[in-house]
PDBQT receptor file of N, H, CA, C and O in Angstrom, charges set to zero:
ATOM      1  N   UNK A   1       0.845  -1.168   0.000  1.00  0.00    +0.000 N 
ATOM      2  CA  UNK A   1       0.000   0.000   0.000  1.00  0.00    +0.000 C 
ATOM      3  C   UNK A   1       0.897   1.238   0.000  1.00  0.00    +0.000 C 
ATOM      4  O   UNK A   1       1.882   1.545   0.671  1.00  0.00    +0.000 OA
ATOM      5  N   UNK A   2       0.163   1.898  -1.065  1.00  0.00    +0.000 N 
ATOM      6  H   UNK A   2      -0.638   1.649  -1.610  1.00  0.00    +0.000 HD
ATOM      7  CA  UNK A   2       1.367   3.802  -0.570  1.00  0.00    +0.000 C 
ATOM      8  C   UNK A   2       1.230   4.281   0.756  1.00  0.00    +0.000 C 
ATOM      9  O   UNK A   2       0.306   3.921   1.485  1.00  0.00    +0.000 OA
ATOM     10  N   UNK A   3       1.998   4.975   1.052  1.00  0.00    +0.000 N 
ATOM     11  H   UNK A   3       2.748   5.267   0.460  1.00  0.00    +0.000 HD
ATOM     12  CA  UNK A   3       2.224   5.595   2.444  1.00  0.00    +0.000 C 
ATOM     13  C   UNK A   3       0.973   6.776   2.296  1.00  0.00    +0.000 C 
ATOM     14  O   UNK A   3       0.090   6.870   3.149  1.00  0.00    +0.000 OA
ATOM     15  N   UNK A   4       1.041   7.694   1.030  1.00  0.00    +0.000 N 
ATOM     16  H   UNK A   4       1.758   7.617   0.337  1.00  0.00    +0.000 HD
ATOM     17  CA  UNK A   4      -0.345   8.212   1.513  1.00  0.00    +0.000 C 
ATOM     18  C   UNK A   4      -1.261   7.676   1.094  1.00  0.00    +0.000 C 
ATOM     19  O   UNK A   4      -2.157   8.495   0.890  1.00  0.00    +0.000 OA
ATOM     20  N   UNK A   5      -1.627   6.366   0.760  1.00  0.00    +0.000 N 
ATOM     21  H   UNK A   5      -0.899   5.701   0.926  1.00  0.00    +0.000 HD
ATOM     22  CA  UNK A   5      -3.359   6.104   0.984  1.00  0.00    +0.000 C 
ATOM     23  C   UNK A   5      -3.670   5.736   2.234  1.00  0.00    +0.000 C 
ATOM     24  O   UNK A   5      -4.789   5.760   2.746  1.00  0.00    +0.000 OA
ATOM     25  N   UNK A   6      -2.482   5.337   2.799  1.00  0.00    +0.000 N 
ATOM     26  H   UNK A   6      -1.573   5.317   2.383  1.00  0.00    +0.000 HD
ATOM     27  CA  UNK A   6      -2.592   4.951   4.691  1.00  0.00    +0.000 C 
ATOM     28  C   UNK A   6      -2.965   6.095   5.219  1.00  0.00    +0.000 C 
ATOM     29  O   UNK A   6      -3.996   6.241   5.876  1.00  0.00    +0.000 OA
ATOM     30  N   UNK A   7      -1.981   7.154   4.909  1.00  0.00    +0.000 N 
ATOM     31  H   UNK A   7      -1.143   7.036   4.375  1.00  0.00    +0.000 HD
ATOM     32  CA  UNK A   7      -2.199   8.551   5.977  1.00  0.00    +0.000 C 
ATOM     33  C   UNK A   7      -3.637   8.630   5.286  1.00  0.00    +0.000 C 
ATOM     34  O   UNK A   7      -4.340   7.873   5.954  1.00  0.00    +0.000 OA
ATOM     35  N   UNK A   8      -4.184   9.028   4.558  1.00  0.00    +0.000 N 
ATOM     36  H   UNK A   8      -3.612   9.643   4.015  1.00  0.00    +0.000 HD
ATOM     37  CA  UNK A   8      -5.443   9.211   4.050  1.00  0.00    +0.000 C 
ATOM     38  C   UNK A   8      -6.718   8.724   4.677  1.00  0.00    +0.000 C 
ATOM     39  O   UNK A   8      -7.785   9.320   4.824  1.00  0.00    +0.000 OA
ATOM     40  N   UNK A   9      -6.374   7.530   5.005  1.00  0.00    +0.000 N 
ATOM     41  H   UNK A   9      -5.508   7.046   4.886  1.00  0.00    +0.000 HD
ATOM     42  CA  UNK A   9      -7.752   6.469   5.668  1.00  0.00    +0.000 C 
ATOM     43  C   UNK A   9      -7.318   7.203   7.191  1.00  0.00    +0.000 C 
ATOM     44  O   UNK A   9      -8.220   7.548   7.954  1.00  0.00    +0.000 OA
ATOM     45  N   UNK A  10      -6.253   7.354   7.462  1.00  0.00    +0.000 N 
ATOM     46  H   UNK A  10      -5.520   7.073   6.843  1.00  0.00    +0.000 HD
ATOM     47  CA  UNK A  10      -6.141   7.660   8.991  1.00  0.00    +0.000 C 
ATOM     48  C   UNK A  10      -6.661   8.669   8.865  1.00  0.00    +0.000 C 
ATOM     49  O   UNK A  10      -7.848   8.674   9.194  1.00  0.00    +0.000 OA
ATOM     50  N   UNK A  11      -6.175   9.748   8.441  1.00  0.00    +0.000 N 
ATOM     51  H   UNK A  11      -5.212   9.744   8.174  1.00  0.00    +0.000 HD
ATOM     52  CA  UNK A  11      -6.723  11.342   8.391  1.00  0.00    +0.000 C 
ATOM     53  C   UNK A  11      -8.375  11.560   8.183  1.00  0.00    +0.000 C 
ATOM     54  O   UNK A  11      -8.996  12.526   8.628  1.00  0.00    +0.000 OA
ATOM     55  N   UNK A  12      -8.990  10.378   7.358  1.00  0.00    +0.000 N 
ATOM     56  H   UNK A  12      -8.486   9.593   6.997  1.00  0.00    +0.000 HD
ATOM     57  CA  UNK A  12     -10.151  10.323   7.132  1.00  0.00    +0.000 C 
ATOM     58  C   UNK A  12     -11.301   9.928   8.664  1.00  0.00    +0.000 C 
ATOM     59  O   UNK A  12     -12.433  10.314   8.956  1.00  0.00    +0.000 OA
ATOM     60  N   UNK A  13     -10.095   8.786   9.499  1.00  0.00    +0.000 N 
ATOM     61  H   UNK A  13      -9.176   8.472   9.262  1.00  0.00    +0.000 HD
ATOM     62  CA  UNK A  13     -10.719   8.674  10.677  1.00  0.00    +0.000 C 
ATOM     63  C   UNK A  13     -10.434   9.276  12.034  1.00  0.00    +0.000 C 
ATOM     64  O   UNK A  13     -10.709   8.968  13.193  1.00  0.00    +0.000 OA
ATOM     65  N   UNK A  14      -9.551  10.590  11.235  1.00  0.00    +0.000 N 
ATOM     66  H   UNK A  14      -9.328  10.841  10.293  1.00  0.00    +0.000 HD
ATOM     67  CA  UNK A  14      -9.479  11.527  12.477  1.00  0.00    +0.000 C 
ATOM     68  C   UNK A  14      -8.431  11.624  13.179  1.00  0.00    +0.000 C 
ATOM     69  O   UNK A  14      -8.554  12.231  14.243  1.00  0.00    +0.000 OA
ATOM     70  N   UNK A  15      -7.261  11.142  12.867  1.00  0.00    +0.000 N 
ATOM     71  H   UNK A  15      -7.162  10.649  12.002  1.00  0.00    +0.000 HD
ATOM     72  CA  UNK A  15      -5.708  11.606  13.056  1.00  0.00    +0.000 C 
ATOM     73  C   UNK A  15      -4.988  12.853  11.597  1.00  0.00    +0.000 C 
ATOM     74  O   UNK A  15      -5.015  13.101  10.391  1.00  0.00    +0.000 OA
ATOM     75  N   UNK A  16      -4.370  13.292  13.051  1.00  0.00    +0.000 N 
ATOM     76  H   UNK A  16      -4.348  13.091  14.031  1.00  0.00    +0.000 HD
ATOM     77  CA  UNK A  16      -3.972  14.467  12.564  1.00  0.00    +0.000 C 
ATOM     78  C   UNK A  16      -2.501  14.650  12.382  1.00  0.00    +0.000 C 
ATOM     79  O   UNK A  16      -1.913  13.597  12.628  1.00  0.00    +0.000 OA
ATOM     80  N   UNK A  17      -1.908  15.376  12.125  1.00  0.00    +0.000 N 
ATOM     81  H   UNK A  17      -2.386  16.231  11.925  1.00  0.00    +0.000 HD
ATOM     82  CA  UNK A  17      -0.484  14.848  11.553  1.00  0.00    +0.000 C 
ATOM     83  C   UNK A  17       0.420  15.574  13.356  1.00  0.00    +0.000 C 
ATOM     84  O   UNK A  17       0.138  16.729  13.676  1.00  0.00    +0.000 OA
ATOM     85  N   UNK A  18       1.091  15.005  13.987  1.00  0.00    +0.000 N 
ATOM     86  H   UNK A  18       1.320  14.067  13.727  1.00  0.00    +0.000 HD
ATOM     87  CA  UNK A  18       1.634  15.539  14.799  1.00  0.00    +0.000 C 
ATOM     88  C   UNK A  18       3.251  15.797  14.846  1.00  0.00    +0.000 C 
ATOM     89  O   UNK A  18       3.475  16.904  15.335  1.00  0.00    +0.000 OA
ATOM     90  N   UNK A  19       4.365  15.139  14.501  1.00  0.00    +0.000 N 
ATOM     91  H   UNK A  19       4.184  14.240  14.104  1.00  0.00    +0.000 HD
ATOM     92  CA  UNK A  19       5.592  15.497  14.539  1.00  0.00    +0.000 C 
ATOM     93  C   UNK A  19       6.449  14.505  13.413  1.00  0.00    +0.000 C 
ATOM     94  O   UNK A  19       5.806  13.666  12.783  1.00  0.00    +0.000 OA
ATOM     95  N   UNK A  20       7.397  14.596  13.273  1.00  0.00    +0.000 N 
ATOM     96  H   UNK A  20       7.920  15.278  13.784  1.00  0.00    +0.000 HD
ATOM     97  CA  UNK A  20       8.071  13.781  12.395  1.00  0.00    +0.000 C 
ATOM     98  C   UNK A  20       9.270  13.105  13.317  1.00  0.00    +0.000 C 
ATOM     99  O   UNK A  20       9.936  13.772  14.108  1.00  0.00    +0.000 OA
ATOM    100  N   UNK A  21       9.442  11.740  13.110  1.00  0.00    +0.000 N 
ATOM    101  H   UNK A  21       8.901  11.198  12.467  1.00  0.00    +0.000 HD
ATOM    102  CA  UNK A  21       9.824  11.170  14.817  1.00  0.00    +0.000 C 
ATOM    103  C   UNK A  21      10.942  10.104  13.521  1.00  0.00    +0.000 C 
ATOM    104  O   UNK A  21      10.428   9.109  13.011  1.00  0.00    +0.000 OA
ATOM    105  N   UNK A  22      12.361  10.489  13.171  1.00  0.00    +0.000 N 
ATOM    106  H   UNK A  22      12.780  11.297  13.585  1.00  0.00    +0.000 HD
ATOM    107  CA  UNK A  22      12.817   9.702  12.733  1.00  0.00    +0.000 C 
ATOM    108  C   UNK A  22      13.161   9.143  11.464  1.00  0.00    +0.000 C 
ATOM    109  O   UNK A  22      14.309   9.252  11.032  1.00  0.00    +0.000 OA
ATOM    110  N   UNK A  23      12.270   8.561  10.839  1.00  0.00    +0.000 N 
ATOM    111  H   UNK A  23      11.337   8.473  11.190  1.00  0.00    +0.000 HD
ATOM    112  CA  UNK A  23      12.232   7.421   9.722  1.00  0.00    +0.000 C 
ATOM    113  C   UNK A  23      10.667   7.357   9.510  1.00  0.00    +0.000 C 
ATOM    114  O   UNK A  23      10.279   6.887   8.440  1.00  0.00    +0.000 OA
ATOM    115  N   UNK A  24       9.580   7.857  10.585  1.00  0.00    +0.000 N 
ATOM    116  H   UNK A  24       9.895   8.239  11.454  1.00  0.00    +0.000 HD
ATOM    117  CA  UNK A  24       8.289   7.773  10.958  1.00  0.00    +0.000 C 
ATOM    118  C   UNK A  24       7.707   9.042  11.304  1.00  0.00    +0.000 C 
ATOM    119  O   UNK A  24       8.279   9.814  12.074  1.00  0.00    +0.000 OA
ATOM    120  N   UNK A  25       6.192   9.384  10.577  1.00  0.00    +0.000 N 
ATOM    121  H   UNK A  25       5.728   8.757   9.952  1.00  0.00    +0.000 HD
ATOM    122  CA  UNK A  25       5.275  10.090  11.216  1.00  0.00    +0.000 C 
ATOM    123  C   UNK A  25       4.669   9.738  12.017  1.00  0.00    +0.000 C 
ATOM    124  O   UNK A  25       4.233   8.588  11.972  1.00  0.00    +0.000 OA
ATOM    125  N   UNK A  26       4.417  10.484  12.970  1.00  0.00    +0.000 N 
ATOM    126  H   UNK A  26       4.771  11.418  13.008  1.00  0.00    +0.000 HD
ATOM    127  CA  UNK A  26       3.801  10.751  13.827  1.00  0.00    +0.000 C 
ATOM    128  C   UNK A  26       1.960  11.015  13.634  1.00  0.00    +0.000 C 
ATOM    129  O   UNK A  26       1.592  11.862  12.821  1.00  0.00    +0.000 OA
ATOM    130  N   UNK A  27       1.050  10.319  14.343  1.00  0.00    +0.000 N 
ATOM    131  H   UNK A  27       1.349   9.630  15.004  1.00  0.00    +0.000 HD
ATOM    132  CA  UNK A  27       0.109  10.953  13.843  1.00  0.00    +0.000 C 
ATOM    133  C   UNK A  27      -0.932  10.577  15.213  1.00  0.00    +0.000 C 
ATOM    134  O   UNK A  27      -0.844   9.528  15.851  1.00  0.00    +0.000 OA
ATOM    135  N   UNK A  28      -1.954  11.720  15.506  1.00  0.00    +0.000 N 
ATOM    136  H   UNK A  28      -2.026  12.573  14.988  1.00  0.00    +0.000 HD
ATOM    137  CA  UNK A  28      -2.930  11.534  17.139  1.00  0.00    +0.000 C 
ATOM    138  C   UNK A  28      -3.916  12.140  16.604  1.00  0.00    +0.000 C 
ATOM    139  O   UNK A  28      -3.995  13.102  15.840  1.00  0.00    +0.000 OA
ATOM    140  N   UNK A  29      -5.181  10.997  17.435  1.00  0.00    +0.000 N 
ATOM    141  H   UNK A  29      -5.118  10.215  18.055  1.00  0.00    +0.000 HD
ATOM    142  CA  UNK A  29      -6.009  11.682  17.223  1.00  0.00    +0.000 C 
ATOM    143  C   UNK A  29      -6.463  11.932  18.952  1.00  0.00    +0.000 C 
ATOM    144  O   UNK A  29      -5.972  10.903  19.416  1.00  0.00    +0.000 OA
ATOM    145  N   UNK A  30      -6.652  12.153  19.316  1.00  0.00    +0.000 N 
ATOM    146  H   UNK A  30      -7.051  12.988  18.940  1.00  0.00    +0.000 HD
ATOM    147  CA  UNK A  30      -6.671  12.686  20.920  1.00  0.00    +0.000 C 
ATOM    148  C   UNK A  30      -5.644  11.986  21.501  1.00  0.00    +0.000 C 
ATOM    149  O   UNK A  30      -4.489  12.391  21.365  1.00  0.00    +0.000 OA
ATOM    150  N   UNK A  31      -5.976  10.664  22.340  1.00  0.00    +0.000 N 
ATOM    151  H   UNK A  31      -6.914  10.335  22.451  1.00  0.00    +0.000 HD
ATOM    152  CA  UNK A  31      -4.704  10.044  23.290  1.00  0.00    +0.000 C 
ATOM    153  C   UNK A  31      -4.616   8.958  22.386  1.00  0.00    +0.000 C 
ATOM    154  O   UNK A  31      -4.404   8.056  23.196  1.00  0.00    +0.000 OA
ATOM    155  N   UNK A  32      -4.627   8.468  21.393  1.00  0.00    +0.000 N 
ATOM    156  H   UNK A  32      -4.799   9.201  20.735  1.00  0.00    +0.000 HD
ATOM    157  CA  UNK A  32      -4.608   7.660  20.181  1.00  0.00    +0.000 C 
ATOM    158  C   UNK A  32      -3.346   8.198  19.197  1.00  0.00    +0.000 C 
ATOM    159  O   UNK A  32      -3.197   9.156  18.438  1.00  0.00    +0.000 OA
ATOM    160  N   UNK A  33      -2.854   7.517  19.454  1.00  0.00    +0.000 N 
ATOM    161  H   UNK A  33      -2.975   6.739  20.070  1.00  0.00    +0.000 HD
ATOM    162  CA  UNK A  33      -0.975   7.478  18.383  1.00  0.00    +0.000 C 
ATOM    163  C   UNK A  33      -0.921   6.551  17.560  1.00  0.00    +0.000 C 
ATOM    164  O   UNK A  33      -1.412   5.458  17.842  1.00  0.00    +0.000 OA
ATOM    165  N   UNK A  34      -0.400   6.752  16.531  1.00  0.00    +0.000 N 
ATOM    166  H   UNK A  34      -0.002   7.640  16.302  1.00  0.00    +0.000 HD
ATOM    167  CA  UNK A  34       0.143   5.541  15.450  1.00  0.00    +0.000 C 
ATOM    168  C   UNK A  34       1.182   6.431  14.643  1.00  0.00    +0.000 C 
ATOM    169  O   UNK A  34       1.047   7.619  14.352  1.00  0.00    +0.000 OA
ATOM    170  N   UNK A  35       2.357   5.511  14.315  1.00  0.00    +0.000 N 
ATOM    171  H   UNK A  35       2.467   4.545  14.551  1.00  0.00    +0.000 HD
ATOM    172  CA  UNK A  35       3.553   5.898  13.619  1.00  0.00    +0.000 C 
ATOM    173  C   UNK A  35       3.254   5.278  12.216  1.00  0.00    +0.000 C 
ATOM    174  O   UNK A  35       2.672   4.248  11.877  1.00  0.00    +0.000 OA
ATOM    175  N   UNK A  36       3.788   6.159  11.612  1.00  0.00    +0.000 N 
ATOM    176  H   UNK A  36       4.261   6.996  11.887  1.00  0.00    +0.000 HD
ATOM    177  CA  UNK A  36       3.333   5.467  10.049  1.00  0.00    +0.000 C 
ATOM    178  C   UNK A  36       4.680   5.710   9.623  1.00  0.00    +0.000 C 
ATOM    179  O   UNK A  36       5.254   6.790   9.764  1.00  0.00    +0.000 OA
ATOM    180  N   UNK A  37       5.178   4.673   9.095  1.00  0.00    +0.000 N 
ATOM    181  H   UNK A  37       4.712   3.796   8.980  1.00  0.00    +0.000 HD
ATOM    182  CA  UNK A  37       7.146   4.726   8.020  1.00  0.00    +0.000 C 
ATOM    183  C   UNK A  37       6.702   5.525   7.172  1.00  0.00    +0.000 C 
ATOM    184  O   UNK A  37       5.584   5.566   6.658  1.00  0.00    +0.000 OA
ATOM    185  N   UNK A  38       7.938   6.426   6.962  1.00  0.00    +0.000 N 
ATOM    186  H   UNK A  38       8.846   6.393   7.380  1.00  0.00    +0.000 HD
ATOM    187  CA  UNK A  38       7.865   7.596   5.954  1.00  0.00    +0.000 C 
ATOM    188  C   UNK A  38       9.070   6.639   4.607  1.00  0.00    +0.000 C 
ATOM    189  O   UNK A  38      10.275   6.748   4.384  1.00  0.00    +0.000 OA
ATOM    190  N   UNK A  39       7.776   5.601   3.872  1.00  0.00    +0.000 N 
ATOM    191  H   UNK A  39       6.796   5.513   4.052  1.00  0.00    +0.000 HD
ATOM    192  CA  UNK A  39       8.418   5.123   2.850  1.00  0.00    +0.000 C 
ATOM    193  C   UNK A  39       7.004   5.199   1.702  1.00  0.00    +0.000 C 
ATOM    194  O   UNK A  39       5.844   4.902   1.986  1.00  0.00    +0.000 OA
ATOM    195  N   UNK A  40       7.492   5.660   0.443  1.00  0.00    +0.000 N 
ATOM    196  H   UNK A  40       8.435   5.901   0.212  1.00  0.00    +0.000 HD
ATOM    197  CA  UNK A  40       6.511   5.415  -0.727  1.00  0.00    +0.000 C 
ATOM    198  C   UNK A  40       5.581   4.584  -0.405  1.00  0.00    +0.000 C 
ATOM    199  O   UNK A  40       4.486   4.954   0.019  1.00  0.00    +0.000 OA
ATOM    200  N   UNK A  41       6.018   2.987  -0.622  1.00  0.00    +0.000 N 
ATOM    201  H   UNK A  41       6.908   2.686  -0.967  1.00  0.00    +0.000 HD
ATOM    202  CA  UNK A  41       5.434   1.780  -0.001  1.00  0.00    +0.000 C 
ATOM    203  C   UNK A  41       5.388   1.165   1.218  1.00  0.00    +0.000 C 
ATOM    204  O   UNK A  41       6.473   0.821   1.687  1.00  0.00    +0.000 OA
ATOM    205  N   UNK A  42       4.584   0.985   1.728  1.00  0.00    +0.000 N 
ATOM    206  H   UNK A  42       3.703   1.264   1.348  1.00  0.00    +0.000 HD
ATOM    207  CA  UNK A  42       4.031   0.148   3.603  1.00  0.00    +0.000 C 
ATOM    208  C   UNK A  42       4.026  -1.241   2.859  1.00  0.00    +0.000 C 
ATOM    209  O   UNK A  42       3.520  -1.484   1.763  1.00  0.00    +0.000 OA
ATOM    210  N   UNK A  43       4.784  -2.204   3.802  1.00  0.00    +0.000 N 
ATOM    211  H   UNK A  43       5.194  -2.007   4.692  1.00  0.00    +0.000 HD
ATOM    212  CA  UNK A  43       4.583  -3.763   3.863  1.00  0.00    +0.000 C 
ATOM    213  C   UNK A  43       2.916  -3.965   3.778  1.00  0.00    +0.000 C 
ATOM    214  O   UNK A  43       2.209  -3.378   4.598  1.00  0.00    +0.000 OA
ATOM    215  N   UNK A  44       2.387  -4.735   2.851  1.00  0.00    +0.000 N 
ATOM    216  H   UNK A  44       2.961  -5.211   2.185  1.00  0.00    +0.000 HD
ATOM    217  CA  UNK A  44       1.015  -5.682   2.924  1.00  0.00    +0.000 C 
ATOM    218  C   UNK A  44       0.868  -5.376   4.088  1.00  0.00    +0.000 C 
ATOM    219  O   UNK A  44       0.201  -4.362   4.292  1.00  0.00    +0.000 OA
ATOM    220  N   UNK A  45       1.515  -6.243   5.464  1.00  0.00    +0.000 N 
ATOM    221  H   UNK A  45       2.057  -7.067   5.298  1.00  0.00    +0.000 HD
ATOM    222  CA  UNK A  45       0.965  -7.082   6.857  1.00  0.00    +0.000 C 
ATOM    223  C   UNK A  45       0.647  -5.502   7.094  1.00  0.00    +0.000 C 
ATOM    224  O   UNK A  45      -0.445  -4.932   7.119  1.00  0.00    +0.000 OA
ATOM    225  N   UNK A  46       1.778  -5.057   7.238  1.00  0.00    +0.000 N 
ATOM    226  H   UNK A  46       2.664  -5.519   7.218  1.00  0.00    +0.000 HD
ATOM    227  CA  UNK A  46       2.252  -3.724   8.853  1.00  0.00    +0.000 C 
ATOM    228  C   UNK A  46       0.360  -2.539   7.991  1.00  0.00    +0.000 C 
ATOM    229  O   UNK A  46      -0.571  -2.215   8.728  1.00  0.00    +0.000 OA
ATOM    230  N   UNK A  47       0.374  -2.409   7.376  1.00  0.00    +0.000 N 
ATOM    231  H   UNK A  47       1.130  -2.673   6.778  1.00  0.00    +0.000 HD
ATOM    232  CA  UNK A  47      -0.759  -1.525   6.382  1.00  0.00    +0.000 C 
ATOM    233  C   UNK A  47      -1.973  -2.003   7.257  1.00  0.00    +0.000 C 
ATOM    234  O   UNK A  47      -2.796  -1.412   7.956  1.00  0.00    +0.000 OA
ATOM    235  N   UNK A  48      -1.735  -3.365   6.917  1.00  0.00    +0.000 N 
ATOM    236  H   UNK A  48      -1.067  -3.845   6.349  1.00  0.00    +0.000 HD
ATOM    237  CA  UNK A  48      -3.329  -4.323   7.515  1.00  0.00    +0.000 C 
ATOM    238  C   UNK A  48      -3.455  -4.125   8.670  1.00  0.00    +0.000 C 
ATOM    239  O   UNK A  48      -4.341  -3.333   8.992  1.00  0.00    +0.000 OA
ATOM    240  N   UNK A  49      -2.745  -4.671   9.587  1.00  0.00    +0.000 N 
ATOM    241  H   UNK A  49      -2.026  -5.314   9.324  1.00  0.00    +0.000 HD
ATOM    242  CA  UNK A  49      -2.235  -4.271  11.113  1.00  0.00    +0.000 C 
ATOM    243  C   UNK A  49      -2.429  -2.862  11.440  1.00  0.00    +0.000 C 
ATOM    244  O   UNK A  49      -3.189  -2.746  12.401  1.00  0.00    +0.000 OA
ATOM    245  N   UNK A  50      -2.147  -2.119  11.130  1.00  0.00    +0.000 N 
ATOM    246  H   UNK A  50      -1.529  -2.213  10.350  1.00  0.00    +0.000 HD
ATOM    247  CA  UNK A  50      -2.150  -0.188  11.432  1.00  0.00    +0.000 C 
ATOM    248  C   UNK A  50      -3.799  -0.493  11.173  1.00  0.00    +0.000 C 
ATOM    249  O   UNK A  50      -4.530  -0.362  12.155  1.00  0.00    +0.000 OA
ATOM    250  N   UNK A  51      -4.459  -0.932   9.773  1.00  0.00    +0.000 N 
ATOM    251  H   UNK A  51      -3.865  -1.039   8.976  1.00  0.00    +0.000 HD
ATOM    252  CA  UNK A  51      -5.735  -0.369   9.794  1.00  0.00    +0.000 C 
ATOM    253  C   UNK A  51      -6.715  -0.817  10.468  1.00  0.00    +0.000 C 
ATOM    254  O   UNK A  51      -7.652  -0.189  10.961  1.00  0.00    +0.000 OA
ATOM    255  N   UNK A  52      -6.352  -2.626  10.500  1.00  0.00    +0.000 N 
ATOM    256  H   UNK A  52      -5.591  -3.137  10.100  1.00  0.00    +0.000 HD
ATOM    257  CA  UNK A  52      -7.128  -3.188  11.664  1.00  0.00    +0.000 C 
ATOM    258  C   UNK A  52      -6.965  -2.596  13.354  1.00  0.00    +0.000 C 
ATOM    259  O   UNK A  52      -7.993  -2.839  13.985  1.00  0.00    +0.000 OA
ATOM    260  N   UNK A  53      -6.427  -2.239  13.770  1.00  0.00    +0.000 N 
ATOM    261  H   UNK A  53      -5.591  -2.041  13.258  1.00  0.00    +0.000 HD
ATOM    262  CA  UNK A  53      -5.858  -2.121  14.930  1.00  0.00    +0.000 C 
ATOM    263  C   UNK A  53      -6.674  -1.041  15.149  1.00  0.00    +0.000 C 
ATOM    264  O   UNK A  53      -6.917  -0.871  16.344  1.00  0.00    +0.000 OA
ATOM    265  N   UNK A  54      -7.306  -0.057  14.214  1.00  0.00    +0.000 N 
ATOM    266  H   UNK A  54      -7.109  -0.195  13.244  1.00  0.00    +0.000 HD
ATOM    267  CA  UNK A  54      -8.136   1.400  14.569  1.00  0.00    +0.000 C 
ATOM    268  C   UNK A  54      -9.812   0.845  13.679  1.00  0.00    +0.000 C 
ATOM    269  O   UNK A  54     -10.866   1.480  13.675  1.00  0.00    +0.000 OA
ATOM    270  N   UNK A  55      -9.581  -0.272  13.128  1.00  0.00    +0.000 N 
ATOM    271  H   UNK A  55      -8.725  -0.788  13.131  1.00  0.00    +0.000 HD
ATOM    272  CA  UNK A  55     -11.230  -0.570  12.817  1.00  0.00    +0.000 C 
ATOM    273  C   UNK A  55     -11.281   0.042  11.618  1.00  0.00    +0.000 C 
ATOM    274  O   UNK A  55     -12.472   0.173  11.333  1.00  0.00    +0.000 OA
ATOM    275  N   UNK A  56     -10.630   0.458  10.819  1.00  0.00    +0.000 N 
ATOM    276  H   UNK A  56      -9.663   0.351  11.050  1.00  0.00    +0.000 HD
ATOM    277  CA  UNK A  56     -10.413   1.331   9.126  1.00  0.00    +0.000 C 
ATOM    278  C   UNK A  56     -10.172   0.226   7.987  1.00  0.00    +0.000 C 
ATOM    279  O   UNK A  56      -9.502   0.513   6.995  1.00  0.00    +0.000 OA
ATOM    280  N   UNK A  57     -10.684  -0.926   8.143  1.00  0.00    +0.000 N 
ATOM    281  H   UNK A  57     -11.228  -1.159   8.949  1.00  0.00    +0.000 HD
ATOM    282  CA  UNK A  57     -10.523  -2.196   6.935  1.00  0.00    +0.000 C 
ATOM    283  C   UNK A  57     -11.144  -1.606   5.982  1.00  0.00    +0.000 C 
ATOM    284  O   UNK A  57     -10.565  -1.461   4.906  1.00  0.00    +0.000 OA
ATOM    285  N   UNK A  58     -12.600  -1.087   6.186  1.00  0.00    +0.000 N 
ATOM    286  H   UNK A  58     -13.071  -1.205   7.061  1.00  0.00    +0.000 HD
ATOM    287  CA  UNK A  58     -13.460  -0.711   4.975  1.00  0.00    +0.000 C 
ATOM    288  C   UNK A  58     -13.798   0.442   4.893  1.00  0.00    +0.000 C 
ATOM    289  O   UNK A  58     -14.928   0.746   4.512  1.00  0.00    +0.000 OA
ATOM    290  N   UNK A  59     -12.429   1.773   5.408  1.00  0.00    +0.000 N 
ATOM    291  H   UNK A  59     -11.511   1.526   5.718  1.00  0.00    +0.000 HD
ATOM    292  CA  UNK A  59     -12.595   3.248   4.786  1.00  0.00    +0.000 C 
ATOM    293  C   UNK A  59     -11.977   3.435   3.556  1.00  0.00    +0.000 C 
ATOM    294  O   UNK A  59     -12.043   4.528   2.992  1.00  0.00    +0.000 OA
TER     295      UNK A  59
């Protein structure tokens, strides 16, 4: 998956972009964090995992 159709579904469910931490964004939506790799392409699993993990399979 591209890195921004990930940020996209996140941003769509309400994370907001917060700092740049590394190799990784940063992104909160209140007390809710997730790091997203700042690469073109996200691994299949780690994509699935990030979206399952916030309930975003079918945004």
């Amino acid at each position: 998956m591209k890195q921004r159709d990930l940020v996209k579904q996140l941003e769509k469910a309400g994370f907001v972009f917060y700092r740049h931490d590394g190799s990784h964004d940063i992104y909160r939506r209140g007390d809710d964090i997730e790091q997203v790799p700042r690469h073109r392409e996200i691994n299949e699993k780690l994509s699935k995992a990030i979206l399952q993990k916030w309930g975003l399979q079918n945004i």
